[in-house]
KEGUGU-254481 format. One record per residue (C-alpha): residue number from 1; residue in one letter; x, y, z. Coordinates in steps of 0.02 Angstrom, whole numbers, padded with zeros to 5 digits. Example, Ala and Ser with C-alpha at 12.3 -4.5 7.8 and 13.67 -1.06 7.14 Angstrom:
BEGIN
<nudren=1 vexgu=a X=00615 Y=-00225 Z=00390>
<nudren=2 vexgu=s X=00684 Y=-00053 Z=00357>
! end
This chain:
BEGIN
<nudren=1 vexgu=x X=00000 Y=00000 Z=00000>
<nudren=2 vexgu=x X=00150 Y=00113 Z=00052>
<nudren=3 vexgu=x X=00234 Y=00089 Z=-00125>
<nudren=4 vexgu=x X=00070 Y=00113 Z=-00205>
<nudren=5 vexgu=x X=00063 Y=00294 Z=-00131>
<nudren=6 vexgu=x X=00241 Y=00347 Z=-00157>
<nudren=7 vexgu=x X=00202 Y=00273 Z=-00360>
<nudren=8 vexgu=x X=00061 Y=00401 Z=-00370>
<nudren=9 vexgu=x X=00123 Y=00525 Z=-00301>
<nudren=10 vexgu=x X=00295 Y=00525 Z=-00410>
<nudren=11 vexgu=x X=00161 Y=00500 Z=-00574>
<nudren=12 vexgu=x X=00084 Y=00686 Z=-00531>
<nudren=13 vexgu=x X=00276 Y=00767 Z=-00493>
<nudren=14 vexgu=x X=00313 Y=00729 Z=-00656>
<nudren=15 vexgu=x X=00138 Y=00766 Z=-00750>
<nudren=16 vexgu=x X=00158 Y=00949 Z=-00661>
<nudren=17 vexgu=x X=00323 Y=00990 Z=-00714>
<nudren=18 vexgu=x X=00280 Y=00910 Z=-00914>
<nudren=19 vexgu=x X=00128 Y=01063 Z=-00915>
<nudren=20 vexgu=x X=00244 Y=01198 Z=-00828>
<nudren=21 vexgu=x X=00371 Y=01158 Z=-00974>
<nudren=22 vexgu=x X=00241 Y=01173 Z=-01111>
<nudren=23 vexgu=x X=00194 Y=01358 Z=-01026>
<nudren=24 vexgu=x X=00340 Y=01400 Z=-01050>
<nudren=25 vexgu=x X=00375 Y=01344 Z=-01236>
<nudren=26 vexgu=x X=00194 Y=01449 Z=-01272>
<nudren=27 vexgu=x X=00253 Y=01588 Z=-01191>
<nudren=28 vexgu=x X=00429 Y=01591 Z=-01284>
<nudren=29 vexgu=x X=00326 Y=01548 Z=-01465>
<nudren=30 vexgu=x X=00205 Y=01705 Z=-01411>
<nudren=31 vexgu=x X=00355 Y=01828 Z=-01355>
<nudren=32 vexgu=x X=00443 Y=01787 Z=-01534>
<nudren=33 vexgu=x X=00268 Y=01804 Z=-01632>
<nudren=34 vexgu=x X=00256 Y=01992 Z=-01539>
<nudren=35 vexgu=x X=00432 Y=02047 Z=-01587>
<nudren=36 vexgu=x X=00427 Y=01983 Z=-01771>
<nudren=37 vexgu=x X=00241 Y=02081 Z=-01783>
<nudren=38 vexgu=x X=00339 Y=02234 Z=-01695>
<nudren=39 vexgu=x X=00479 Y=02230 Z=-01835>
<nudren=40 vexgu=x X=00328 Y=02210 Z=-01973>
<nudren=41 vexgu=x X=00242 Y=02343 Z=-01916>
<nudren=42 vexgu=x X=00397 Y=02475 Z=-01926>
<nudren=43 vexgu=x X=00454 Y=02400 Z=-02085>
<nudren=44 vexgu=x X=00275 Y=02426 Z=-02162>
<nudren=45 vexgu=x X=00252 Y=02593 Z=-02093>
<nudren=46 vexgu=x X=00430 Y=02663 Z=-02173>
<nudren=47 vexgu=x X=00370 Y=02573 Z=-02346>
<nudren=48 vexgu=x X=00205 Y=02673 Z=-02331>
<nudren=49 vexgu=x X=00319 Y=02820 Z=-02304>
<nudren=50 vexgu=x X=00416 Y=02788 Z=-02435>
<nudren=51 vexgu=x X=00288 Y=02743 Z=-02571>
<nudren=52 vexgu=x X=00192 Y=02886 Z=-02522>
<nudren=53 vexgu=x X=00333 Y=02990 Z=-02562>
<nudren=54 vexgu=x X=00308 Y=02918 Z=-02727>
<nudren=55 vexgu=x X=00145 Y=02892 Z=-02765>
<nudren=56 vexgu=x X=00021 Y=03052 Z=-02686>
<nudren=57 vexgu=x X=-00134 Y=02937 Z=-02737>
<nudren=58 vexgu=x X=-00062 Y=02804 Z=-02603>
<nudren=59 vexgu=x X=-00049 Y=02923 Z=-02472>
<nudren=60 vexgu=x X=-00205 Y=02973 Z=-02494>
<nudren=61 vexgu=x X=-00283 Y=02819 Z=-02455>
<nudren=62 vexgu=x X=-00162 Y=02750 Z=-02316>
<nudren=63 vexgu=x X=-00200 Y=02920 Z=-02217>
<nudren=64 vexgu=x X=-00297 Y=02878 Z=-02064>
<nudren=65 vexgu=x X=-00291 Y=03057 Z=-01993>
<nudren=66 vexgu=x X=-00434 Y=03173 Z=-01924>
<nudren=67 vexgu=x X=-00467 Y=03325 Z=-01983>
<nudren=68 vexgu=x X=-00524 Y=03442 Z=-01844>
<nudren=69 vexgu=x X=-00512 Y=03621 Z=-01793>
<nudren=70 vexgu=x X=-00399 Y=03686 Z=-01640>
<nudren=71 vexgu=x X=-00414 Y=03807 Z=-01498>
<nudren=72 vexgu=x X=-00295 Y=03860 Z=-01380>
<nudren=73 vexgu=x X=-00344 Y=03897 Z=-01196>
<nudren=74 vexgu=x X=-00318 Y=04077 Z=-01116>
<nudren=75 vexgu=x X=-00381 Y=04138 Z=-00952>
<nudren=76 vexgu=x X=-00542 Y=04235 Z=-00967>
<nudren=77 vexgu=x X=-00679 Y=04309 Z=-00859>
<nudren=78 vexgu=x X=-00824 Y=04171 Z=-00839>
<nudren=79 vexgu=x X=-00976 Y=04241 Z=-00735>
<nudren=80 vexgu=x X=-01118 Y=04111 Z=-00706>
<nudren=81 vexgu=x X=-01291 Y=04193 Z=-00672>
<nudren=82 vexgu=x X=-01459 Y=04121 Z=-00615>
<nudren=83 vexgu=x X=-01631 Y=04198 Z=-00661>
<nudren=84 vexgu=x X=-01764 Y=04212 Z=-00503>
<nudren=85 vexgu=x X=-01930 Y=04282 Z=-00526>
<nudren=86 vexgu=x X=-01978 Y=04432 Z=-00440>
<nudren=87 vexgu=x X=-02112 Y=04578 Z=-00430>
<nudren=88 vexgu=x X=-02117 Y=04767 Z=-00408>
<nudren=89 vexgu=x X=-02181 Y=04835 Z=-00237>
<nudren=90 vexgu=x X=-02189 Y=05009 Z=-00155>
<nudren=91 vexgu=x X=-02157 Y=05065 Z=00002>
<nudren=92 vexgu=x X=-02315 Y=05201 Z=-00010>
<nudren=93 vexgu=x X=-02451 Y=05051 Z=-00071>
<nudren=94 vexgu=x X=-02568 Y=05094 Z=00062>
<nudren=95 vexgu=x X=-02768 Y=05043 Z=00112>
<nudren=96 vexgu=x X=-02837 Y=05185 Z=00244>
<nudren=97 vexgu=x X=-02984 Y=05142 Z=00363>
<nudren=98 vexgu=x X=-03064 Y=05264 Z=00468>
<nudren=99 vexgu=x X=-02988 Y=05294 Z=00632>
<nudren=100 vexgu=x X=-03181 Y=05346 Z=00712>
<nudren=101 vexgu=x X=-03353 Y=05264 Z=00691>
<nudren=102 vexgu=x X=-03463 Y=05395 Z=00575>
<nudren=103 vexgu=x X=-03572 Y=05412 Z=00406>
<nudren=104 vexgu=x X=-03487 Y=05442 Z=00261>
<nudren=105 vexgu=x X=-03533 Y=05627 Z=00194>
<nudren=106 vexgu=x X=-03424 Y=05654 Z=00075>
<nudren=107 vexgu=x X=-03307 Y=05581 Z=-00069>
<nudren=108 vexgu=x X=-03203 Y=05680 Z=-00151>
<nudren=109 vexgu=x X=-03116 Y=05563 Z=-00251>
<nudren=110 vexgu=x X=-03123 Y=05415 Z=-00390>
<nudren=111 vexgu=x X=-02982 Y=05253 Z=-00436>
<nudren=112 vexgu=x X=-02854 Y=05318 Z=-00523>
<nudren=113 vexgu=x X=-02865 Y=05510 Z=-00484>
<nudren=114 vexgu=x X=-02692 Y=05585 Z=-00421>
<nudren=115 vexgu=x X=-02688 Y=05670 Z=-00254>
<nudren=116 vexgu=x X=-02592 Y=05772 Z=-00173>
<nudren=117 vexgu=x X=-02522 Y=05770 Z=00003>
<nudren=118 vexgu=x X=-02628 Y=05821 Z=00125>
<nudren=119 vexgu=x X=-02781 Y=05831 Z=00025>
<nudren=120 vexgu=x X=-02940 Y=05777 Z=00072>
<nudren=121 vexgu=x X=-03012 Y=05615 Z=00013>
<nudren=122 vexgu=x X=-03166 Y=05578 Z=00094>
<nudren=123 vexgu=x X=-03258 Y=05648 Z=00251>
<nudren=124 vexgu=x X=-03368 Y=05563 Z=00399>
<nudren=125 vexgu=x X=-03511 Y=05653 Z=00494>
<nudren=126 vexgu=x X=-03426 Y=05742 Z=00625>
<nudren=127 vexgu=x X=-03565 Y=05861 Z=00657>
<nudren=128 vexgu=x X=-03573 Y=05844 Z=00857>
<nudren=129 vexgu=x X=-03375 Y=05868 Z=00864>
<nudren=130 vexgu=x X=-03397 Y=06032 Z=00760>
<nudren=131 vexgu=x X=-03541 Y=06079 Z=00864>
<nudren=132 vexgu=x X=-03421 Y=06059 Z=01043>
<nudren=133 vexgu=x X=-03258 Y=06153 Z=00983>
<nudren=134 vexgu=x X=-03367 Y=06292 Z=00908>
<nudren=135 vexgu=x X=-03434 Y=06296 Z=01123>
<nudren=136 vexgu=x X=-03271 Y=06244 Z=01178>
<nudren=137 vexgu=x X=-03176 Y=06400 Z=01074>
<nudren=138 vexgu=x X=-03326 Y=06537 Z=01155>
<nudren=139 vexgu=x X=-03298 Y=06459 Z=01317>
<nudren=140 vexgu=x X=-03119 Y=06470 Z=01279>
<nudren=141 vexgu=x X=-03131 Y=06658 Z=01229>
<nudren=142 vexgu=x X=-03223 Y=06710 Z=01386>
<nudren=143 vexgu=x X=-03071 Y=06603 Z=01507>
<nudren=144 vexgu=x X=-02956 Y=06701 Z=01412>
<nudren=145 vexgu=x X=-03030 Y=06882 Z=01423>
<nudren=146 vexgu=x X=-03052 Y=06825 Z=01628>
<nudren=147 vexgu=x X=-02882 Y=06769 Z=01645>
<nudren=148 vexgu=x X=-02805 Y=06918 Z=01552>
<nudren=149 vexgu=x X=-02912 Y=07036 Z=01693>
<nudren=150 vexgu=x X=-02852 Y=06922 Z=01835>
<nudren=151 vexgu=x X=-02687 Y=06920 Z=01781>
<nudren=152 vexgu=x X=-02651 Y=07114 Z=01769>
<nudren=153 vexgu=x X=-02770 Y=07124 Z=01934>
<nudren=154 vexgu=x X=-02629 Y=07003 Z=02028>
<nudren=155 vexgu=x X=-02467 Y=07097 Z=01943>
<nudren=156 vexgu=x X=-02550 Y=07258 Z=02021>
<nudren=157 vexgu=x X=-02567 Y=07164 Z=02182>
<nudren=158 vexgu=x X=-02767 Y=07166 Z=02180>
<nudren=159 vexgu=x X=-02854 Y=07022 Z=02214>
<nudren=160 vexgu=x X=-02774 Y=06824 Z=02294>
<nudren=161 vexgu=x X=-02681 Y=06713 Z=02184>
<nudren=162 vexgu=x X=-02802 Y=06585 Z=02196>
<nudren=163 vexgu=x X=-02919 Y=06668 Z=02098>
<nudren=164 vexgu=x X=-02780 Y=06701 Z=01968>
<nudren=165 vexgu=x X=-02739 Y=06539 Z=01992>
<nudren=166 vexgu=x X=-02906 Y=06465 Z=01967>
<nudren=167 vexgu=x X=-02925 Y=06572 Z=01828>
<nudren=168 vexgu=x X=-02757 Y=06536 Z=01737>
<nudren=169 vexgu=x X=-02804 Y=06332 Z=01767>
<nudren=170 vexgu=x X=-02996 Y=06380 Z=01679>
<nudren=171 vexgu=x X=-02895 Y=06459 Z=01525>
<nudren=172 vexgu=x X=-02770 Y=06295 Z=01496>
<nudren=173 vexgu=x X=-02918 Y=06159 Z=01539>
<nudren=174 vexgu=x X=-03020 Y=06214 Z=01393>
<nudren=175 vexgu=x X=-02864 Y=06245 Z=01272>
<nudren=176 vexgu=x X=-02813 Y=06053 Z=01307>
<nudren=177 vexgu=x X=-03009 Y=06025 Z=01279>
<nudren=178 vexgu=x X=-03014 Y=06117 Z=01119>
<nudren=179 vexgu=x X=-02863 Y=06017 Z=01061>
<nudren=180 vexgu=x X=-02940 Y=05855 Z=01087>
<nudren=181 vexgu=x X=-03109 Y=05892 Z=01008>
<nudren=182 vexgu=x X=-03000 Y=05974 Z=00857>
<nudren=183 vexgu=x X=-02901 Y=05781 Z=00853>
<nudren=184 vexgu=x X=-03068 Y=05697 Z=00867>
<nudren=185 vexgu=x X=-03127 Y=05823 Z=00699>
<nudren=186 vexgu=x X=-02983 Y=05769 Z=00600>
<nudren=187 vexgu=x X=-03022 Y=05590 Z=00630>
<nudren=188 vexgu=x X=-03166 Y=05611 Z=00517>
<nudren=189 vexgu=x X=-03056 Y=05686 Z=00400>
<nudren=190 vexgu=x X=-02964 Y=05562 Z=00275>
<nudren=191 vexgu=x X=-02809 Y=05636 Z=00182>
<nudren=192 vexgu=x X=-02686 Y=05597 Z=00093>
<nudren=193 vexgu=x X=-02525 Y=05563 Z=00154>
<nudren=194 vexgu=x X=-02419 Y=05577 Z=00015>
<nudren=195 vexgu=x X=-02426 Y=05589 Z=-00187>
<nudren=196 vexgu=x X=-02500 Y=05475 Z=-00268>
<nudren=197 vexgu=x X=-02668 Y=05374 Z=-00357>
<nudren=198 vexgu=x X=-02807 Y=05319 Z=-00285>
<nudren=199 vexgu=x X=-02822 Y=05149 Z=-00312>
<nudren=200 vexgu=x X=-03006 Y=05104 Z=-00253>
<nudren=201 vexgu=x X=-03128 Y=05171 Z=-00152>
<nudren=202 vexgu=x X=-03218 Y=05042 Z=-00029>
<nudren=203 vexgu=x X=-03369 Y=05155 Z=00049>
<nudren=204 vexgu=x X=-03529 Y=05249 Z=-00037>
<nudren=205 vexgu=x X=-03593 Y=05395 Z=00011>
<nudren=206 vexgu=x X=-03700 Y=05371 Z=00154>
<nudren=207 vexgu=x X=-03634 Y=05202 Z=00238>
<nudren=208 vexgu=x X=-03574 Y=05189 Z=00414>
<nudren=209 vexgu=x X=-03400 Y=05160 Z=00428>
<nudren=210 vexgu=x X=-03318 Y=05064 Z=00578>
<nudren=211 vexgu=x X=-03140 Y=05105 Z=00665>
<nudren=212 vexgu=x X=-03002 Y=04986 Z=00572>
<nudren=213 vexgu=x X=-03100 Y=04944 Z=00396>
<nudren=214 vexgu=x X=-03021 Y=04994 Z=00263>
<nudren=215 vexgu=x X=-03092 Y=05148 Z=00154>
<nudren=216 vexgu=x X=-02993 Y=05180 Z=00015>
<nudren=217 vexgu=x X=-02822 Y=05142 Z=-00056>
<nudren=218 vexgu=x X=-02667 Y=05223 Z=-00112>
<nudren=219 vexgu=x X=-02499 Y=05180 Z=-00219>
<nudren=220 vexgu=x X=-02351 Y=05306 Z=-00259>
<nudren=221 vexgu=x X=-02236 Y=05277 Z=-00381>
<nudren=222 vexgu=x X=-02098 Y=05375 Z=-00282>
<nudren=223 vexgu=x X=-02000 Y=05225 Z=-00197>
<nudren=224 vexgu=x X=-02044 Y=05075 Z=-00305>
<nudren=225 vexgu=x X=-01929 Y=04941 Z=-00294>
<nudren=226 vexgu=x X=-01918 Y=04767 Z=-00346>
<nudren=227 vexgu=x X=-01900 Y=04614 Z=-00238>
<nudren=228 vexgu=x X=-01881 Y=04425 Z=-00256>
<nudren=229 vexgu=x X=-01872 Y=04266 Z=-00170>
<nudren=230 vexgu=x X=-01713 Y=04174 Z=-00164>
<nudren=231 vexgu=x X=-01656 Y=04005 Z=-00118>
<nudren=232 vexgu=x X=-01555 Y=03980 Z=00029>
<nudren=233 vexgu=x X=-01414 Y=03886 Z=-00062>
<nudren=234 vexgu=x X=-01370 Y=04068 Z=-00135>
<nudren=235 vexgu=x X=-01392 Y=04157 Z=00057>
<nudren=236 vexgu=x X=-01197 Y=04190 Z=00041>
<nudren=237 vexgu=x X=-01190 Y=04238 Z=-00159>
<nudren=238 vexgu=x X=-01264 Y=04402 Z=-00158>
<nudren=239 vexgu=x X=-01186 Y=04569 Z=-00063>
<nudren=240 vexgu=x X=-01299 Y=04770 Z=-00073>
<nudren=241 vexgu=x X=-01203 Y=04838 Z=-00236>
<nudren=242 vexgu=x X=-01211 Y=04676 Z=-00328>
<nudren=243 vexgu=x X=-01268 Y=04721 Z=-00503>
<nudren=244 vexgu=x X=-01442 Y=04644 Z=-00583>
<nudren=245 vexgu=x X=-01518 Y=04626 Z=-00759>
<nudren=246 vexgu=x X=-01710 Y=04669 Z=-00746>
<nudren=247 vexgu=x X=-01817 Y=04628 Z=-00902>
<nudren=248 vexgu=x X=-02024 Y=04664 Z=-00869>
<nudren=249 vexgu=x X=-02106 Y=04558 Z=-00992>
<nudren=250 vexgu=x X=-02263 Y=04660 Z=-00986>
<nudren=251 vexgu=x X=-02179 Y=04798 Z=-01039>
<nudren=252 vexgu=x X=-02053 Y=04747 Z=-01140>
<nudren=253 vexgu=x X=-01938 Y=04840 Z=-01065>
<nudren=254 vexgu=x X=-01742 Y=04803 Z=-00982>
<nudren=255 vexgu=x X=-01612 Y=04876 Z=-00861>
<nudren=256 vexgu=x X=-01480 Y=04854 Z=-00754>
<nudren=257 vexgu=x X=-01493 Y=04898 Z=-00582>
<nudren=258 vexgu=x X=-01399 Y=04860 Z=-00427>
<nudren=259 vexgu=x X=-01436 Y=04754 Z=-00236>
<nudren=260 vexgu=x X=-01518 Y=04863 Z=-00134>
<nudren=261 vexgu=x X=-01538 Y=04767 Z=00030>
<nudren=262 vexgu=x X=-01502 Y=04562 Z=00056>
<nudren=263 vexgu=x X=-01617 Y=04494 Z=00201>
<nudren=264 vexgu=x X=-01513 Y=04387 Z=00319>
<nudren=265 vexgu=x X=-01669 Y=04290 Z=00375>
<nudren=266 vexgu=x X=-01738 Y=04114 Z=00295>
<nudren=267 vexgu=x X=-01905 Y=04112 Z=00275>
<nudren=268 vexgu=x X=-01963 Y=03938 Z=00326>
<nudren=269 vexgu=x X=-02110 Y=03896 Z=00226>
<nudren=270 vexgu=x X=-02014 Y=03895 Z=00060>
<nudren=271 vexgu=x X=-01821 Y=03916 Z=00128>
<nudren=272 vexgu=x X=-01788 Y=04069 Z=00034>
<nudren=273 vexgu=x X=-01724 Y=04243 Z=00077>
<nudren=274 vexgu=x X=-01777 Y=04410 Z=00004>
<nudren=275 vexgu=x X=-01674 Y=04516 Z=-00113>
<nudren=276 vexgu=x X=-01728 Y=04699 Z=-00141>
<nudren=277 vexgu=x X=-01673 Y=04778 Z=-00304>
<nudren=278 vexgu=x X=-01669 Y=04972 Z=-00343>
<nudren=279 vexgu=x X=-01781 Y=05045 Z=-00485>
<nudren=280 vexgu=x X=-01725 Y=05157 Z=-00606>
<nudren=281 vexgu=x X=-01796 Y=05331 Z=-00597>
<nudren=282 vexgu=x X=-01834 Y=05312 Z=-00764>
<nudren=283 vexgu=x X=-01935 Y=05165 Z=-00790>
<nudren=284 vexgu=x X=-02116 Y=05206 Z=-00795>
<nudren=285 vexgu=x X=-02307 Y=05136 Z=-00787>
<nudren=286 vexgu=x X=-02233 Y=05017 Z=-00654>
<nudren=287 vexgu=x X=-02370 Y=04963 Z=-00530>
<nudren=288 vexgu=x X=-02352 Y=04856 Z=-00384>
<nudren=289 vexgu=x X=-02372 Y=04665 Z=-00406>
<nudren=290 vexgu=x X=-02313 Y=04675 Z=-00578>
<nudren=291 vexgu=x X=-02183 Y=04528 Z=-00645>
<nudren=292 vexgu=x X=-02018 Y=04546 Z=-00675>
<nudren=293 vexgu=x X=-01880 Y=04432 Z=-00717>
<nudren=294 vexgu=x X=-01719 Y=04458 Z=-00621>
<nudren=295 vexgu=x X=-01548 Y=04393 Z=-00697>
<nudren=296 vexgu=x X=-01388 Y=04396 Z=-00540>
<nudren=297 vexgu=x X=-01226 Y=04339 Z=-00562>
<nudren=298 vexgu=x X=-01183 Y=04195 Z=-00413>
<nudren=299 vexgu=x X=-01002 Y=04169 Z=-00471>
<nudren=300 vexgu=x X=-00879 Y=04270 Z=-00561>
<nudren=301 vexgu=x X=-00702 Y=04213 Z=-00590>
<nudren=302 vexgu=x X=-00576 Y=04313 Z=-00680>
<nudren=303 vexgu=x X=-00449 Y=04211 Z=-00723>
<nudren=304 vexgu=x X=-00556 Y=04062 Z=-00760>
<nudren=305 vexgu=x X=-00489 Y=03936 Z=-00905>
<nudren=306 vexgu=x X=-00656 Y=03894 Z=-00991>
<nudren=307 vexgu=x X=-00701 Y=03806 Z=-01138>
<nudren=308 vexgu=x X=-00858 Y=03764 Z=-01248>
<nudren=309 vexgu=x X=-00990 Y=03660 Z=-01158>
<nudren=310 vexgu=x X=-00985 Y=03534 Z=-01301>
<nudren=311 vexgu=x X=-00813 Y=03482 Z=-01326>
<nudren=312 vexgu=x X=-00811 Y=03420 Z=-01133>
<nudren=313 vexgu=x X=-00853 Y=03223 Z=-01156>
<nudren=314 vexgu=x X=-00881 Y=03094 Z=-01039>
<nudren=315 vexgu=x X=-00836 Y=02902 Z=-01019>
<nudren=316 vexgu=x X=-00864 Y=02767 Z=-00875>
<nudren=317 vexgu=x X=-00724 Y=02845 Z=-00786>
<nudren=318 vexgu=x X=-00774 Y=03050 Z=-00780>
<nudren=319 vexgu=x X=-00767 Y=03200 Z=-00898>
<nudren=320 vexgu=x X=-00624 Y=03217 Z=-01043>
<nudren=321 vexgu=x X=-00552 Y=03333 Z=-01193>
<nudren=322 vexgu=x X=-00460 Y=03302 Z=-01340>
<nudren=323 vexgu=x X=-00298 Y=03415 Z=-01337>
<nudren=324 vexgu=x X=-00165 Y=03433 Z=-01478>
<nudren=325 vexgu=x X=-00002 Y=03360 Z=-01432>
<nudren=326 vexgu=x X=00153 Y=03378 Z=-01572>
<nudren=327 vexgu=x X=00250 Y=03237 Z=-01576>
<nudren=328 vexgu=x X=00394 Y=03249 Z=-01713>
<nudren=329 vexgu=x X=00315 Y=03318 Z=-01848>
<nudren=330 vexgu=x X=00141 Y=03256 Z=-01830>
<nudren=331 vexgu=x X=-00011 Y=03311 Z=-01734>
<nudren=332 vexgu=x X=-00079 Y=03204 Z=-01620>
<nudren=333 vexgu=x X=-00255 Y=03172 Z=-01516>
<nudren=334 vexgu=x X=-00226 Y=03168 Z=-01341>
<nudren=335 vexgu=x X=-00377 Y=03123 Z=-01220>
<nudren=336 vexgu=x X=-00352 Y=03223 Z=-01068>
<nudren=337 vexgu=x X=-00452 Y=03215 Z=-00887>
<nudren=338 vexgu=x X=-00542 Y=03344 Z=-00823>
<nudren=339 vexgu=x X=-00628 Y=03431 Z=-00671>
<nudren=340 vexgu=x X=-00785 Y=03528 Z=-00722>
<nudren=341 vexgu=x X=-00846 Y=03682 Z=-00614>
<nudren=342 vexgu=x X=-00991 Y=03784 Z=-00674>
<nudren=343 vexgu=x X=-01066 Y=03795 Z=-00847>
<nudren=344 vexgu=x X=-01154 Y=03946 Z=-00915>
<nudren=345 vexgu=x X=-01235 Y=03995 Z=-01079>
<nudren=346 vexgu=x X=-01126 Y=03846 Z=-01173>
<nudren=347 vexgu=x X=-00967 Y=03890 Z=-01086>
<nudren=348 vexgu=x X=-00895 Y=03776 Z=-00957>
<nudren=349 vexgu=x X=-00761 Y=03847 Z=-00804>
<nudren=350 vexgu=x X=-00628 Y=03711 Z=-00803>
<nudren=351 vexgu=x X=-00556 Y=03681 Z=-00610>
<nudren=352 vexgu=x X=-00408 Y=03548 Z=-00681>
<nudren=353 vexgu=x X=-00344 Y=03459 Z=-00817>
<nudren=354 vexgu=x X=-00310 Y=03626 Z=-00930>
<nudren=355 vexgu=x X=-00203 Y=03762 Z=-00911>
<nudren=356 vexgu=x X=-00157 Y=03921 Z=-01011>
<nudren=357 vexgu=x X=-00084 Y=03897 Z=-01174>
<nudren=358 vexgu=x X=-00150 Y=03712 Z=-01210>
<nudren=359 vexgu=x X=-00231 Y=03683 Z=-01378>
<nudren=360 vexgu=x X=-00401 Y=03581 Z=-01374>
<nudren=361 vexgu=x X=-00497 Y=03493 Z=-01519>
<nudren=362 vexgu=x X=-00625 Y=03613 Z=-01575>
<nudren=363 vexgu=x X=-00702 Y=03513 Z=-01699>
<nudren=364 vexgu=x X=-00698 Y=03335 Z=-01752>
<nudren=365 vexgu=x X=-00678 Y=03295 Z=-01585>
<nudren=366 vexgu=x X=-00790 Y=03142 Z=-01597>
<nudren=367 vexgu=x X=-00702 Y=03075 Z=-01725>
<nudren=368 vexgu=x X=-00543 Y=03062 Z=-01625>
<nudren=369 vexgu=x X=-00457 Y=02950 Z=-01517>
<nudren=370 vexgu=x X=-00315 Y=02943 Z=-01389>
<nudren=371 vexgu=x X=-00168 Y=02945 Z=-01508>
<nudren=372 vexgu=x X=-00239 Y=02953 Z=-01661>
<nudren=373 vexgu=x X=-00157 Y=03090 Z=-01801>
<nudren=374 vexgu=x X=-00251 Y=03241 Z=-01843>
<nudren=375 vexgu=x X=-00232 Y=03375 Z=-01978>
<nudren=376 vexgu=x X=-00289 Y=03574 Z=-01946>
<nudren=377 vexgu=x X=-00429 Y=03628 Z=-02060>
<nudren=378 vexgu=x X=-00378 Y=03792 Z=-02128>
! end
């Protein structure tokens, strides 16, 4: 049994090193095969050259080059800008309500009229006010004439001083009296408080008005101003001074503006902040509400090496570009990795990969490949 095992096990020493001998005999034969196909291949390509020295219709056909067009990289300012919608608001867009309870007596206006600061727009029944400074002012003008006697009756030492006293106190009671009941009157009296239109009118002649409802309103066109919603990912983007492109599509009209004022508080319903954006004096028939389209720039870099969006490829490993590499006398394609930062209006930042002075395929860059030859297109 003992010789049995030492048989077998001799029969499988010698069966492993007959296969590790024909390995090696392959991989001699396959070394030899690669170095005669290596010697071809240079001999063939220096016959090409040389026929095709000879014979321009054979070069024609043995040329495996690309034709493209070339572009060489320079640094370059490279903004990227977002568009947020916004609207137009003023800071004088106003609804009045009455500050008394009272009948309406008296409208003097209609929507749209201009009105001027101060004026009167529409007037409650304040009859029984009107009716108690009209008593308050005689009883006022009798106190007076009184205190005026007692007054030059004390300086000539006639008389006590608590009647001037008492007489003095009658005078300044009824002139604090008169001034409330004169308050009171002008509550019934709605005015303007600024320039502007009237917007709409909420009472009729007539009606009862109550303390807090509104009446009328008001707009001014004096300090307009636009203001949008943007998302918090921007909160740090955007300083007062900033410049802004502001088309309103309802007017057809465009500008350029700047920041105004950045809120520094996230509203948490939609997790945006509010930019406010100066309007141009000259920019008319703007009403609050209205639309507008609001272009910022997020990023600017000066010195940015950017090229077309489309020439930037991409394969199972990441993003690539075909550059121009001379080698000898020839022109070859050579694929090249790069790191993409932001793209805007078909022009891509590049962060790495690319630097100042490289050439890049232009066109025909689909048709190359690492290595391949290429020829400029005049």
């Amino acid at each position: 049994m003992r010789n049995s095992l030492l048989i077998i096990a001799l029969t499988v020493f010698m069966a492993a090193c007959g296969g590790n001998s024909d390995v090696e005999k392959l991989k001699s034969k396959l070394e030899r095969i690669e170095k005669d196909i290596q010697e071809k291949t240079i001999e063939a390509n220096e016959l090409q050259e040389e026929i095709a020295k000879l014979d321009p219709e054979f070069a024609k056909k043995t040329d495996q080059s690309v034709l493209i067009k070339q572009a060489v990289v320079k640094p370059q300012d490279f903004k990227h800008k977002i568009n947020v919608q916004g609207e137009v608001a003023s800071r004088k867009n106003i609804t009045m309500g009455a500050e008394t309870m009272g009948r309406v007596t008296q409208i003097n206006v209609s929507p749209g009229d201009m009105v001027k600061r101060n004026q009167l727009l529409v007037k409650l029944d304040a009859s029984t006010t009107e009716n108690s400074i009209k008593e308050l002012k005689t009883a006022l003008d009798l106190a007076t004439t009184i205190y005026k006697k007692q007054k030059n009756l004390w300086e000539q030492e006639i008389g006590t001083e608590v009647q001037y006293l008492e007489a003095k106190n009658r005078k300044e009671t009824l002139e604090r009296q008169l001034a409330t009941a004169q308050s009171q009157l002008d509550m019934a009296y709605l005015k303007a408080p600024f320039n502007g239109r009237i917007n709409d009118v909420n009472v009729n002649m007539g009606e009862m008005v109550q303390p807090g409802l509104p009446v009328l309103s008001m707009v001014s066109q004096e300090e307009m101003y636009l203001k949008a919603d943007v998302s918090e990912e921007y909160i740090n983007d955007f300083d007062q001074g900033d410049s802004v492109e502001v088309y309103l599509p309802s007017i057809k009209k465009s500008f350029s503006t700047v920041v105004s004022a950045v809120s520094y508080v996230i509203n948490p319903a939609n997790r945006t902040f509010q930019l406010e954006v100066k309007v141009n004096e000259f920019v008319d028939n703007l009403k609050p509400n209205q639309f507008a389209r609001l272009t910022l720039v997020d990023y600017e870099n000066q010195e940015a090496i950017v090229v077309p969006s489309y020439v930037v490829q991409q394969d199972n490993v990441g993003d690539f570009v075909f550059v121009v590499e001379n080698k000898g006398n020839q022109k070859k394609a050579k694929k090249v990795r790069v790191e993409r930062g932001k793209t805007y209006n078909d022009r891509t930042e590049i962060l790495n990969g690319l630097k100042n002075g490289d050439v890049i395929i232009s066109e025909g860059y689909r048709e190359a490949v690492n290595g391949i030859e290429v020829r400029i297109a005049q």
